[in-house]
N, C-alpha and C positions, 0 to 999 in steps of 0.2 A: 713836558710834564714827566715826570719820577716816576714808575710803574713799580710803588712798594710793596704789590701784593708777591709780580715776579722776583721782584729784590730779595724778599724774607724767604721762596722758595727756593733759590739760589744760596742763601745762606743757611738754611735749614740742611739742604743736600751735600753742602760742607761739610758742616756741622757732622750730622750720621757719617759721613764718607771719612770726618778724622776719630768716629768713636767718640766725640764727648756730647754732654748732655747741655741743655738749654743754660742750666746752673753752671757746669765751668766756664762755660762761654762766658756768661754773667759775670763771674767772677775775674774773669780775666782782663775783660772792658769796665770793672767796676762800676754795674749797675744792677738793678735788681733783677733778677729772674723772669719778673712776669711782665717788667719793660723788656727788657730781649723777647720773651715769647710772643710779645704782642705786635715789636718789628718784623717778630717772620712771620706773623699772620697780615702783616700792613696794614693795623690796625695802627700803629705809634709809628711817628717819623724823627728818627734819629738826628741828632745833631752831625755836621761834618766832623766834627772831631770823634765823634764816639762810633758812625761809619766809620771811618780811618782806623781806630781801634779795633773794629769789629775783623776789618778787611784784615788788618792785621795777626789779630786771634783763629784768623782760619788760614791764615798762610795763603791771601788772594789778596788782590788788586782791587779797589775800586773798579775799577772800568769792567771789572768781573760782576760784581754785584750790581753794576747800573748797567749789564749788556744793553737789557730789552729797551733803556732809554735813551741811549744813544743817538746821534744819527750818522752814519755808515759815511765815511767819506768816500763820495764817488767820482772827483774830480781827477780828470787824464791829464797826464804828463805832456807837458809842450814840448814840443822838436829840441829846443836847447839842453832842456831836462834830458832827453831820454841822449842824447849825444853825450854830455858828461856823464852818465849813467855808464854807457857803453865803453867810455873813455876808463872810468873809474875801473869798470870788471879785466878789460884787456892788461891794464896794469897790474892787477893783482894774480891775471890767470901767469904771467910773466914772471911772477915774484914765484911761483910754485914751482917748485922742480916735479913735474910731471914727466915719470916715462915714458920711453915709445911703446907703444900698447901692444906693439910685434915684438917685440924683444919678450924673451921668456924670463922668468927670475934664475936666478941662479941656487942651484938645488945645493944642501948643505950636508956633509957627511957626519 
């Protein structure tokens, strides 16, 4: 289930944190003011598309707005996994040109 009362406080804390008011927000997902105010109290449940607007209008993600309903992937990487994991970083630490951490830099006049 949606926890749209944490949703609307997540977008209300937006919201104050970019300086605009319930109305631009409103205006910016083309809907009325007191449907927006009534999603951050989670009193109204938004359409996906006008969530996505909304996530938009505040310069956040969905997956931001819906933290509290998520559920947390907690599944561990199997031996193959973590072997091409290992496989994959050794080749990239390879691709870096990393100095030798004893060599000094060379000072510039």
């Amino acid at each position: 289930m949606v926890d749209y009362q944490s949703m609307g406080r997540r977008m209300k804390m937006k919201r104050r944190s970019k300086h605009l008011s319930q109305q631009e927000v409103a205006s910016m997902v083309d809907i009325s003011s007191s449907f927006y105010g009534n999603i951050e109290r989670g009193m109204r449940i938004p359409s996906i598309d006008t969530l996505v607007q909304i996530a938009n209008a505040l310069d956040v993600g969905t997956d931001y707005l819906l933290f509290d309903s998520l559920k947390a992937a907690s599944r561990q990487h199997t031996p193959q996994e973590m072997r091409l994991l290992a496989r994959y970083l050794r080749a990239q630490m390879a691709e870096l040109a990393v100095d030798d951490p004893e060599e000094e830099p060379e000072e510039e006049d």
